[in-house]
TIVEXRO-527931 format. One record per residue: residue number from 1; residue in one letter; y, z, x of N, C-alpha, C, O in turn. Coordinates in Angstrom, 1 decimal, padded with zeros to 4 digits. Last residue first. Layout:
N
  pos  code      ny      nz      nx     cay     caz     cax      cy      cz      cx      oy      oz      ox
  NUM     a       Y       Z       X       Y       Z       X       Y       Z       X       Y       Z       X
...
//
This chain:
201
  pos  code      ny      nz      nx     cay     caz     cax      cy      cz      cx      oy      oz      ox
  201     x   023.9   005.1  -042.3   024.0   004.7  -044.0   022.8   005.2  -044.9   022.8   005.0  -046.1
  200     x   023.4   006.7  -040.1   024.6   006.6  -040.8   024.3   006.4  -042.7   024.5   007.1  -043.7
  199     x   021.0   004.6  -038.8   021.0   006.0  -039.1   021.8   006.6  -040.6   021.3   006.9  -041.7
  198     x   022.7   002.3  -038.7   021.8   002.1  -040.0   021.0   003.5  -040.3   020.4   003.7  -041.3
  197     x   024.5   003.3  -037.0   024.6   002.7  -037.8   024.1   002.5  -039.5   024.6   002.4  -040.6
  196     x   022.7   003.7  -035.2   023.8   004.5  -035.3   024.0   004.4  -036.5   023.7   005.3  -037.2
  195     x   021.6   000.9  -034.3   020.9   001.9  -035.1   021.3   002.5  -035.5   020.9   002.7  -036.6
  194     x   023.9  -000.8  -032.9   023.1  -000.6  -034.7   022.5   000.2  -035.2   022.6   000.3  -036.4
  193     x   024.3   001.1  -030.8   025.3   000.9  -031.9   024.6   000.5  -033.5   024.6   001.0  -034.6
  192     x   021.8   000.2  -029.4   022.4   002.0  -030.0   023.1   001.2  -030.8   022.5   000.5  -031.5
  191     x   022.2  -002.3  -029.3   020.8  -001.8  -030.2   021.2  -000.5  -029.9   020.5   000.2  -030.7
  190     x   024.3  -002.2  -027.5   024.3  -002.8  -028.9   023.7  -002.6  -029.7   024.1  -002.5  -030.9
  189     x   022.9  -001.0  -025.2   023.9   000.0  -026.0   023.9  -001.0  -027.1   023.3  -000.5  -028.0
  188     x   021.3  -003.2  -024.5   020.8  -001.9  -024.8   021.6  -001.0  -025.8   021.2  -000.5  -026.8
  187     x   023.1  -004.7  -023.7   022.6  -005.4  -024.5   022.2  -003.7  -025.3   022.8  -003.3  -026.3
  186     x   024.4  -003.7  -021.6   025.5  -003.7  -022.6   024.6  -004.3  -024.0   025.1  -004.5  -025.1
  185     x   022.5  -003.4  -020.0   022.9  -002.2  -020.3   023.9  -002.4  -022.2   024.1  -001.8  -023.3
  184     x   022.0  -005.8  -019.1   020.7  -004.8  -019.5   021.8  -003.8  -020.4   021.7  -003.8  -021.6
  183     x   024.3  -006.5  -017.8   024.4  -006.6  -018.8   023.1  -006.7  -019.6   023.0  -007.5  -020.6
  182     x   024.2  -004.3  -015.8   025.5  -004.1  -016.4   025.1  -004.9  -018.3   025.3  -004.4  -019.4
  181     x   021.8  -005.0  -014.4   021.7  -003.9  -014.7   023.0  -003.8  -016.1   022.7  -003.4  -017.2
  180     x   022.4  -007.9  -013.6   021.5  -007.7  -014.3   021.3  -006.5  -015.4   020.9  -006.6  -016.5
  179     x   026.7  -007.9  -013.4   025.1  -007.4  -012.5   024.0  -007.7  -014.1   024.4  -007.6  -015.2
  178     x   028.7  -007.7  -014.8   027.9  -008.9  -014.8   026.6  -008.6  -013.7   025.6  -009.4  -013.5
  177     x   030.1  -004.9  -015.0   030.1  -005.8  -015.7   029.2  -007.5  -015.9   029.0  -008.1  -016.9
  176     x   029.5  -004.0  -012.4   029.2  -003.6  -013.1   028.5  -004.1  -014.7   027.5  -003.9  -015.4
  175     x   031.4  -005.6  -010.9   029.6  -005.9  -010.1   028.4  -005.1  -011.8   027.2  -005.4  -012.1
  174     x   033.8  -004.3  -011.4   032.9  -006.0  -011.5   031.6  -006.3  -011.6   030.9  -007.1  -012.3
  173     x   033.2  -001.9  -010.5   033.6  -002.6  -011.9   033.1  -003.7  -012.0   032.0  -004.0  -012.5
  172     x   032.7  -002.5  -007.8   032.2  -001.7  -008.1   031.9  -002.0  -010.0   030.8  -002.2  -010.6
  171     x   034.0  -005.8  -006.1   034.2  -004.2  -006.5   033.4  -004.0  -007.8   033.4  -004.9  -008.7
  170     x   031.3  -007.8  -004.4   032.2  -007.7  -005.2   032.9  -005.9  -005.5   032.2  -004.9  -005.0
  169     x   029.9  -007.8  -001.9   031.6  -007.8  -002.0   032.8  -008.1  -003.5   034.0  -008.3  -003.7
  168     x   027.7  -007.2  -002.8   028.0  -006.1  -002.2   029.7  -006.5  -002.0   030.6  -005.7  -001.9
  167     x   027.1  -009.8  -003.8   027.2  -009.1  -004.7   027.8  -007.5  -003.8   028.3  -006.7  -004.6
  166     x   028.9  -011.9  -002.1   027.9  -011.7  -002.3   028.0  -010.1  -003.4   029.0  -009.5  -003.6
  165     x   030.9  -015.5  -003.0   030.8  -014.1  -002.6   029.6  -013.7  -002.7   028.9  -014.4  -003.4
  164     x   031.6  -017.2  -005.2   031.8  -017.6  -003.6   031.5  -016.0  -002.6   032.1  -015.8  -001.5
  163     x   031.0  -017.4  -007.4   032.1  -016.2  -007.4   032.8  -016.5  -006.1   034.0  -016.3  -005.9
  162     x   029.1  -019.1  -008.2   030.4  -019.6  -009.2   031.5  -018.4  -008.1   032.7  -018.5  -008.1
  161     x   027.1  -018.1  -006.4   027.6  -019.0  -005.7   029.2  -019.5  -006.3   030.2  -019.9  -005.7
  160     x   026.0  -015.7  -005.0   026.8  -015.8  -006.0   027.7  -017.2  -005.6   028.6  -017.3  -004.8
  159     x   023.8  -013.8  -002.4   025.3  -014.8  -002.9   025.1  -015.3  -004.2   023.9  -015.4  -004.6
  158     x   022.7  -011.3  -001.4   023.1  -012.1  -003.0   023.9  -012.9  -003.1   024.7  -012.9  -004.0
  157     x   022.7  -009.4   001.1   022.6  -011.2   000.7   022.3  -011.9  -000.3   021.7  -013.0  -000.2
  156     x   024.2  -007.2   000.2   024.6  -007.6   000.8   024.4  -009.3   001.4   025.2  -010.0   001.9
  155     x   022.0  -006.4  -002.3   023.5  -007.1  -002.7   024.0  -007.4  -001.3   024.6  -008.5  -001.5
  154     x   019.5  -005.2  -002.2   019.4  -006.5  -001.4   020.9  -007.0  -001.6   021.2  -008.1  -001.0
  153     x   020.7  -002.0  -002.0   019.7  -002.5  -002.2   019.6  -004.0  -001.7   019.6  -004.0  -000.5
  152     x   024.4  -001.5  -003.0   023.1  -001.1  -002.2   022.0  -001.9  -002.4   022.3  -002.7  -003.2
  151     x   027.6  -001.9  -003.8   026.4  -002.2  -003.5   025.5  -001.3  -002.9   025.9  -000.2  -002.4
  150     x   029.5  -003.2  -000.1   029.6  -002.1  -001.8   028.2  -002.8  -001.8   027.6  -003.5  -001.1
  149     x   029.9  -004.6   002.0   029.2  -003.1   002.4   029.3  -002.3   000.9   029.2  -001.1   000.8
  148     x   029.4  -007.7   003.3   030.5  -007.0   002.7   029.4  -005.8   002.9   028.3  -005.9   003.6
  147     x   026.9  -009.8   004.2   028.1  -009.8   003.3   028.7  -008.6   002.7   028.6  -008.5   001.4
  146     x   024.3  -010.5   006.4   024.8  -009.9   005.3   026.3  -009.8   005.5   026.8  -009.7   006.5
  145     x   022.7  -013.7   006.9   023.7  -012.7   006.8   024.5  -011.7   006.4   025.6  -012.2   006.0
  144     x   021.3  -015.5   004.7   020.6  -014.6   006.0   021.1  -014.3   006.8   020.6  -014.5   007.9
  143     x   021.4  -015.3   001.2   022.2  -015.6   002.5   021.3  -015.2   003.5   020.4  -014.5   003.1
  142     x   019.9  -016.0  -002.0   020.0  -015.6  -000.9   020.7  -016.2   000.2   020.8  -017.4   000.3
  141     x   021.4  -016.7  -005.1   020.8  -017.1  -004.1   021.0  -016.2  -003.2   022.0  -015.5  -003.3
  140     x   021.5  -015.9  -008.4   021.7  -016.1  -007.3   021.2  -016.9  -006.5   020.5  -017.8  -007.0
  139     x   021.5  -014.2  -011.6   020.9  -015.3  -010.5   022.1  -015.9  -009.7   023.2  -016.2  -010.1
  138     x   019.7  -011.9  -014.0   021.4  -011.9  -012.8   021.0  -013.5  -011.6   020.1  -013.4  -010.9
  137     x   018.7  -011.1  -016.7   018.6  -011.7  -015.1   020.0  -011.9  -014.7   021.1  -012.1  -015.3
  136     x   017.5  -008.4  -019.1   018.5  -009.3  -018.5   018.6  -009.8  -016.7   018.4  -009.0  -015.7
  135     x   016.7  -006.6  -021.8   016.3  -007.2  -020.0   017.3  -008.2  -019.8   017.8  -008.8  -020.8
  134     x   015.5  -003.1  -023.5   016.7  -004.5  -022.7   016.2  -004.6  -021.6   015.6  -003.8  -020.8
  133     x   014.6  -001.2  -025.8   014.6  -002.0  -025.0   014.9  -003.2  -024.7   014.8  -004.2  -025.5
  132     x   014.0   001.7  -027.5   015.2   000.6  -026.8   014.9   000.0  -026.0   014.8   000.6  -024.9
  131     x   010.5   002.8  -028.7   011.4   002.8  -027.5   012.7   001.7  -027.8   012.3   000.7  -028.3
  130     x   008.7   003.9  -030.8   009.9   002.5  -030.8   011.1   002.4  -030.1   012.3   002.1  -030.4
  129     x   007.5   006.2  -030.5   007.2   005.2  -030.8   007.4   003.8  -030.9   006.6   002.9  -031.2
  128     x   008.6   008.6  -028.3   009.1   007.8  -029.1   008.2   006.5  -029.5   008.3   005.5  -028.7
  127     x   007.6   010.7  -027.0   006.7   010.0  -028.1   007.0   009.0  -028.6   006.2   008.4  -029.3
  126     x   009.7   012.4  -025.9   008.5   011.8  -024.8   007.3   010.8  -026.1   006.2   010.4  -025.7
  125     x   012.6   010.7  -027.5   011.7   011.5  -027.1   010.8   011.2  -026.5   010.6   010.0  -026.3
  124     x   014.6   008.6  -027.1   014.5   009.5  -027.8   013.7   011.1  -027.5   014.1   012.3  -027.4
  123     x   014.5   006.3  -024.0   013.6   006.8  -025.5   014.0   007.6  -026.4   013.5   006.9  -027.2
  122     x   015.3   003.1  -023.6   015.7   004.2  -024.1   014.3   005.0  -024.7   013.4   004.6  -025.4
  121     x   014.8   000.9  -020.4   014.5   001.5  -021.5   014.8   002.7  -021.9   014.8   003.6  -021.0
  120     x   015.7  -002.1  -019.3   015.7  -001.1  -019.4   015.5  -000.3  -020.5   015.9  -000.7  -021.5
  119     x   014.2  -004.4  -016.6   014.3  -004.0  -018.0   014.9  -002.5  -017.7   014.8  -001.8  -016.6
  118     x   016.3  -007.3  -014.7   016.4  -005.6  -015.0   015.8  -005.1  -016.6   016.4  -005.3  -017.7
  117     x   016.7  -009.2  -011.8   015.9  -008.5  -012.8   015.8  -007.1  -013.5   015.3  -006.0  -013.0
  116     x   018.1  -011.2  -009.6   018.1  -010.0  -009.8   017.2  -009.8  -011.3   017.4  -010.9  -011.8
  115     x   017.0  -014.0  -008.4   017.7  -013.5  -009.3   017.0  -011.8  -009.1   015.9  -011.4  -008.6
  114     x   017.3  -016.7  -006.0   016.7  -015.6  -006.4   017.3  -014.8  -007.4   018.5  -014.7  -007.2
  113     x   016.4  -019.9  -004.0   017.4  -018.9  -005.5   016.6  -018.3  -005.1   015.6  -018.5  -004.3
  112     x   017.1  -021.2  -001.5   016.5  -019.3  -001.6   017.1  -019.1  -002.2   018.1  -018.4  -002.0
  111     x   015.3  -024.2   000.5   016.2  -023.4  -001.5   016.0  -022.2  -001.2   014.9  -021.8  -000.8
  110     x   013.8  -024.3   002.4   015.3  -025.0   002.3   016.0  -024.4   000.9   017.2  -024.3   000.6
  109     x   012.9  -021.3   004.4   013.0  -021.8   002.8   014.2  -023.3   003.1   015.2  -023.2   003.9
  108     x   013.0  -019.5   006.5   012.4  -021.1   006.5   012.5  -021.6   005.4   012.2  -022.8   005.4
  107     x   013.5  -017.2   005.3   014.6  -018.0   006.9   013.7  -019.5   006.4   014.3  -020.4   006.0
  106     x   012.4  -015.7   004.2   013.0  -016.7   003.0   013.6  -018.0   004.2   014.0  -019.2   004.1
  105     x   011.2  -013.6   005.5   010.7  -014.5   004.5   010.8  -015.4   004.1   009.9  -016.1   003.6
  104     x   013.0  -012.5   006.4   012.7  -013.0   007.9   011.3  -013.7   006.5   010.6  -014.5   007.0
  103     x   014.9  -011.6   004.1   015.4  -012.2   005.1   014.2  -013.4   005.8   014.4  -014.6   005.8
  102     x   012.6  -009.3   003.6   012.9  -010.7   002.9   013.4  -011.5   003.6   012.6  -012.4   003.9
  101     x   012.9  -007.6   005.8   010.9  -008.3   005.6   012.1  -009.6   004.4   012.0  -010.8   004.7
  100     x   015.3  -006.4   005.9   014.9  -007.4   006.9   013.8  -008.1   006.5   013.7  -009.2   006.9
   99     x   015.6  -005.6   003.1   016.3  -006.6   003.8   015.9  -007.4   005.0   016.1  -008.6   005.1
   98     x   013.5  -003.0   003.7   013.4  -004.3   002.6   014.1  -005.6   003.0   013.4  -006.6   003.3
   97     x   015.1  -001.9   005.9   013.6  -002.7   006.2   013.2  -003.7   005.4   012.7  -004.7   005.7
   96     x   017.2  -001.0   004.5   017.4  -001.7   005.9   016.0  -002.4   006.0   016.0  -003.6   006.2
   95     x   016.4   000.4   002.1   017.1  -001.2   002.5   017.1  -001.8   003.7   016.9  -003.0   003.8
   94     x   013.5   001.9   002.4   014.4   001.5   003.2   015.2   000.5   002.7   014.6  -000.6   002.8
   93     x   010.6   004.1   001.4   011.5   003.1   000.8   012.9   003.2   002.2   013.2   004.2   002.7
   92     x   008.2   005.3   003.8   009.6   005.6   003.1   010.4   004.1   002.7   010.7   003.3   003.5
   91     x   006.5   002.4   002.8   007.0   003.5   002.7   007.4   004.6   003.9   006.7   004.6   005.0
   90     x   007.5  -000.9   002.7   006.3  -000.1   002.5   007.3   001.4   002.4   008.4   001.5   002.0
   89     x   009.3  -003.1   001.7   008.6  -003.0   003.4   007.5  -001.5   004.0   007.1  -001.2   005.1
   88     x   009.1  -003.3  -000.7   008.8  -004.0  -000.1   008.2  -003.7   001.3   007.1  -003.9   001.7
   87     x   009.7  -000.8  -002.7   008.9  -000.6  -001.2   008.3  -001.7  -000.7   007.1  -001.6  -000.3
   86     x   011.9  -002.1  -004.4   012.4  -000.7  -003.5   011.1  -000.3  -002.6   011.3   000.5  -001.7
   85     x   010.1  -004.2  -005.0   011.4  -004.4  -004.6   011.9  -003.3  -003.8   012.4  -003.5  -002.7
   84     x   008.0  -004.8  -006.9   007.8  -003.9  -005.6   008.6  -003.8  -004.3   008.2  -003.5  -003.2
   83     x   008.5  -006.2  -008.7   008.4  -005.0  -009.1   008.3  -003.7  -007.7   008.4  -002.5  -007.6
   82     x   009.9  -008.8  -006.3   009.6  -008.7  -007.8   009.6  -006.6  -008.2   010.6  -006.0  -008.1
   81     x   010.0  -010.3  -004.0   009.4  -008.6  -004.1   009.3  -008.2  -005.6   008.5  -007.3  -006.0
   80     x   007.8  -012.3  -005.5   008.1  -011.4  -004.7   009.5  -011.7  -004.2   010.0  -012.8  -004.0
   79     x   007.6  -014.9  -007.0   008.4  -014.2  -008.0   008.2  -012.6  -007.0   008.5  -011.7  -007.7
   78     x   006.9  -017.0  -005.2   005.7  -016.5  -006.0   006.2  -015.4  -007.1   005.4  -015.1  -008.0
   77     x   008.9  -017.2  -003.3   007.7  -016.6  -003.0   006.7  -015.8  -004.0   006.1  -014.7  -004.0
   76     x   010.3  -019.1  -004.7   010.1  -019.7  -004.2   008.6  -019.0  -003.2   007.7  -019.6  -002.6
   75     x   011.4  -016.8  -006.5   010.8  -018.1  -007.1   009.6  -018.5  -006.1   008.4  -018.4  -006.3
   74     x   011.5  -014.3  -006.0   012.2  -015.0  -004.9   011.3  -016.2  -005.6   010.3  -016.4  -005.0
   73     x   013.6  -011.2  -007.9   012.7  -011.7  -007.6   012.8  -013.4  -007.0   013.9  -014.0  -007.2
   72     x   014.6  -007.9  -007.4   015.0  -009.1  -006.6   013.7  -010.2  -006.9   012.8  -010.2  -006.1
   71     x   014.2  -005.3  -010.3   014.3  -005.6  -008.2   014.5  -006.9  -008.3   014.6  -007.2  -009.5
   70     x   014.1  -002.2  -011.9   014.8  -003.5  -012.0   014.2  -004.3  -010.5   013.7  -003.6  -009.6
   69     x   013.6  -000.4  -014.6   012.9  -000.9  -013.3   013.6  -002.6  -012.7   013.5  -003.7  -013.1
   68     x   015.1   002.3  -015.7   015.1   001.2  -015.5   014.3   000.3  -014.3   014.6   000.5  -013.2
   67     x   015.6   004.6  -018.3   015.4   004.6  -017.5   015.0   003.3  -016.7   014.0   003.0  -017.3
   66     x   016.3   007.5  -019.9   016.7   006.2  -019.6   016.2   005.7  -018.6   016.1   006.5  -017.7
   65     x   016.1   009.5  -022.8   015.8   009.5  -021.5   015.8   008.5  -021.2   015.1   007.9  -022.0
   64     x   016.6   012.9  -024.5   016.2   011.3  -024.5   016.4   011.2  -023.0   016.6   012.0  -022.1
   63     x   014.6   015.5  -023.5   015.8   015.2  -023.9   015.6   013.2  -024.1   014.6   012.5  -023.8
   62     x   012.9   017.3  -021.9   012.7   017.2  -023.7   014.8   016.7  -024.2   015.7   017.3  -024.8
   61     x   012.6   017.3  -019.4   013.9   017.2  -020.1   013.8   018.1  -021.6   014.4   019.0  -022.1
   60     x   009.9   016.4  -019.3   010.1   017.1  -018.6   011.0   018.0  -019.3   010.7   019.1  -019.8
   59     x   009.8   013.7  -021.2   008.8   014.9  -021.3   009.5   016.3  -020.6   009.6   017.3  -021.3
   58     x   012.0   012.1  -020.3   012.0   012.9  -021.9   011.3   014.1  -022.0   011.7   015.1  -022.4
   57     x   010.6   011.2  -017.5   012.1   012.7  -017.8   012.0   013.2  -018.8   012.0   014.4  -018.9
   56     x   008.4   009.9  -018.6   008.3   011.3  -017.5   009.4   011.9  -018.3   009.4   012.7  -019.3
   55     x   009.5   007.7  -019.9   008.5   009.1  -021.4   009.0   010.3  -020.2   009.7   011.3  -020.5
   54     x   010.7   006.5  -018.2   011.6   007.1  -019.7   010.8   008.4  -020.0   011.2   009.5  -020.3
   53     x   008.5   005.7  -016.6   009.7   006.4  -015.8   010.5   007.4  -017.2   010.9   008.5  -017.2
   52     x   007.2   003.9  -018.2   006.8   005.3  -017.6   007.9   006.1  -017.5   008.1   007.1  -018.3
   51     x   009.1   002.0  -018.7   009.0   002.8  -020.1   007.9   004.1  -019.7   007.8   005.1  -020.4
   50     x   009.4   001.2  -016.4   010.3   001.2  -016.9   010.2   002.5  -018.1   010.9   003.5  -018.3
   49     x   006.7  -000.3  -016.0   007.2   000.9  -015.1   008.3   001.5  -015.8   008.1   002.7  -015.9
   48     x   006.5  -002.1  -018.5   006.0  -000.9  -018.4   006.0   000.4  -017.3   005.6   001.5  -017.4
   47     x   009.0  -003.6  -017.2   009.3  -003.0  -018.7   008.1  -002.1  -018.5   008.5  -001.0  -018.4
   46     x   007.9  -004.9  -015.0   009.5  -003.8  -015.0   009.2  -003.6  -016.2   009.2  -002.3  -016.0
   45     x   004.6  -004.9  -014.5   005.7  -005.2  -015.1   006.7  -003.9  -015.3   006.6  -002.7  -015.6
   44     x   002.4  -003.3  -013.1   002.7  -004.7  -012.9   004.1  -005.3  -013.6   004.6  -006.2  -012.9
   43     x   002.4   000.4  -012.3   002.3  -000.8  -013.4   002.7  -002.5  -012.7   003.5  -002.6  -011.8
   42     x   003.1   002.9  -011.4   001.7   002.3  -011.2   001.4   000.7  -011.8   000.3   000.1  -011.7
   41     x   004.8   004.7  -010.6   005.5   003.6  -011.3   004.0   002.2  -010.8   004.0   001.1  -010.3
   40     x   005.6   007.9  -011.3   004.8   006.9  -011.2   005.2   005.4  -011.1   006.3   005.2  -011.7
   39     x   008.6   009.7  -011.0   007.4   008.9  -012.1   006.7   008.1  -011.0   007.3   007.6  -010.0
   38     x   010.2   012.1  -009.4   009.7   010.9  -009.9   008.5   010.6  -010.2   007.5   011.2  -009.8
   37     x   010.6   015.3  -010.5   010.5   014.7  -010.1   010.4   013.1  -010.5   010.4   012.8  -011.7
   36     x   013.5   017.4  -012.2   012.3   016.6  -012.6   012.2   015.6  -011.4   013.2   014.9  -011.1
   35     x   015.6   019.2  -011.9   014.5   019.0  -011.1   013.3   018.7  -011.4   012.2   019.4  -011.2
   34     x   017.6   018.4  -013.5   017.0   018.8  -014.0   016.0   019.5  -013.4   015.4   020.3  -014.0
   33     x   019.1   016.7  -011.3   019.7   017.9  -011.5   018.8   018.4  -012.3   018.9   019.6  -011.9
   32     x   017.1   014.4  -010.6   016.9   015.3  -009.9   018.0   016.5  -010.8   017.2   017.5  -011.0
   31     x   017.8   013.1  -013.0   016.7   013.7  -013.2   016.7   014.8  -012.2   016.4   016.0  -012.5
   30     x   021.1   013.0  -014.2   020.3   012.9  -013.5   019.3   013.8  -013.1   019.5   015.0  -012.9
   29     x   022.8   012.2  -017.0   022.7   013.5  -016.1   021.8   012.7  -014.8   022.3   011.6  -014.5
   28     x   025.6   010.6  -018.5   024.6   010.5  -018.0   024.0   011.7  -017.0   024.8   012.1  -016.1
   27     x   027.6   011.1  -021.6   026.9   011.9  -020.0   025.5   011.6  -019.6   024.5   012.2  -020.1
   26     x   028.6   009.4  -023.7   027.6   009.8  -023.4   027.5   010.0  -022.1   027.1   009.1  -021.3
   25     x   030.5   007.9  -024.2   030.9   009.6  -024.3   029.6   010.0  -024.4   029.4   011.0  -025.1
   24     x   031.1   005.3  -024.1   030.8   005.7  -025.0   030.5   007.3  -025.2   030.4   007.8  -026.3
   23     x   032.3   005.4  -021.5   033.1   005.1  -022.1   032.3   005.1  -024.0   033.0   004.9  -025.0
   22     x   030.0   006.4  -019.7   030.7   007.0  -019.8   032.0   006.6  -021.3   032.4   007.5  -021.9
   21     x   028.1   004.0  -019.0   028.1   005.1  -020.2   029.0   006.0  -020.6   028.9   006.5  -021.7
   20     x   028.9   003.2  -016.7   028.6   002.4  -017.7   028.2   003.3  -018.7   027.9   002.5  -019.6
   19     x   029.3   004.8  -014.8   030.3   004.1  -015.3   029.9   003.8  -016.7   030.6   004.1  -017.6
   18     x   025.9   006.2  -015.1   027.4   007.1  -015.4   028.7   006.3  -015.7   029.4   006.8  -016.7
   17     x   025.1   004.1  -014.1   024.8   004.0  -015.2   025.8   005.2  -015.7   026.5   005.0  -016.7
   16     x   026.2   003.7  -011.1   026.3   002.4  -012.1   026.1   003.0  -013.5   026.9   002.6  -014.3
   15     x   025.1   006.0  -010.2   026.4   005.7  -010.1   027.2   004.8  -011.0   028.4   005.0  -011.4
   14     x   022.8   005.5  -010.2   023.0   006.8  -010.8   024.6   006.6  -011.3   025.1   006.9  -012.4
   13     x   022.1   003.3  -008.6   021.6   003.0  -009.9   023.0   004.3  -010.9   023.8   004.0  -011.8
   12     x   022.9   004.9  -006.1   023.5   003.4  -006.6   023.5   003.1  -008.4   024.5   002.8  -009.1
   11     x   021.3   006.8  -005.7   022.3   007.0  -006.0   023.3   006.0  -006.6   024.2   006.2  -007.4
   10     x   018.3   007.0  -007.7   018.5   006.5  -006.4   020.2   006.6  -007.1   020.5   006.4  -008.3
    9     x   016.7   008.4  -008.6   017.0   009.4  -007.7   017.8   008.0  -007.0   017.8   007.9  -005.7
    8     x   016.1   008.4  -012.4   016.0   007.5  -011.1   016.9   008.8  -009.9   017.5   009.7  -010.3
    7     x   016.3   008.4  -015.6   015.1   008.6  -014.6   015.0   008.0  -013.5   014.1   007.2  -013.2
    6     x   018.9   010.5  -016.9   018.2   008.9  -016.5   017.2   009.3  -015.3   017.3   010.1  -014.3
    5     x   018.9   011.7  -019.6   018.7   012.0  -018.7   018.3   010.4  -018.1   017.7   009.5  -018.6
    4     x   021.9   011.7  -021.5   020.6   011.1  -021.5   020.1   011.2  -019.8   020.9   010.8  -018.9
    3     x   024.0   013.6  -024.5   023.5   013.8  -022.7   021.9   012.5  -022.6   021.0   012.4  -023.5
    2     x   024.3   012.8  -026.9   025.3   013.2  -026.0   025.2   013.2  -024.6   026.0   012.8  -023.8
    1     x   023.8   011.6  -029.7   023.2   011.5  -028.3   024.3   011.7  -027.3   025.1   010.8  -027.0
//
């Protein structure tokens, strides 16, 4: 598996999963270069948006295909923005507006955990019958200030409290390595490695 098409237009994600694949020598492409549009994402749960989003590109691509539903969930509001994280504040998707509708949500809270959430899914093909699949939480708390400028999406008020920082001030690597997404990712690639493996033998 040399090339895996990942199923997302958004540049952050794109950026994160190219680091993070790259050292296994797998090229991450991206859907728009194929000019496969976006998926659907009609579903209640990150892992069945998730495993939409895979079959679309595989299909389109006819290549394997990656692909991840991840967003911000707020305990304290019922587990929102949860799956509807990138159009919290409706449409055209916006950080600037998602940010502000949570923010002016959470201002009265005396607690604002919140953790990041990530399934992610491999397929093989648009049929694969026994998709890859990884999930992993990232936890936090909210600020109602934002913090530093790496990042995209809600990281500017993630605080992190062991780090003393918010997730947009951490660097890039870092954020890579322990974000939801980083260690979705590293769980995912383990189940490549075994299979490889028991391919092999």
């Amino acid at each position: 598996m040399k090339r895996v098409v990942v199923a997302s237009n958004n540049p952050g994600k794109l950026r994160e999963f190219a680091a993070l694949l790259a050292p296994l020598g797998i090229e991450a492409v991206a859907q728009a270069e194929l000019g496969i549009d976006e998926a659907e994402e009609p579903h209640r749960t990150f892992i069945e948006n998730a495993l939409e989003k895979a079959r679309h590109a595989s299909a389109r691509s006819r290549l394997p295909a990656m692909a991840d539903d991840s967003g911000i969930c707020v305990p304290a509001l019922g587990g929102a923005p949860g799956v509807y994280s990138a159009r919290y504040a409706g449409e055209p998707k916006s950080d600037q507006r998602n940010n502000a509708r949570l923010i002016e949500a959470v201002r009265h809270l005396e607690k604002r955990d919140a953790f990041y959430y990530c399934a992610l899914v491999l397929v093989r093909d648009p049929d694969d019958p026994r998709p890859i699949i990884a999930d992993a939480s990232w936890h936090g708390e909210l600020v109602l200030e934002a913090r530093g400028t790496g990042g995209f999406g809600y990281d500017p008020y993630f605080w992190l409290p062991e780090l003393q920082c918010t997730s947009a001030e951490l660097p890039a690597e870092h954020k890579n390595r322990i974000s939801h997404r980083g260690q979705a990712l590293a769980a995912l690639v383990e189940k490549l490695r075994a299979e490889m493996v028991f391919d092999h033998d």
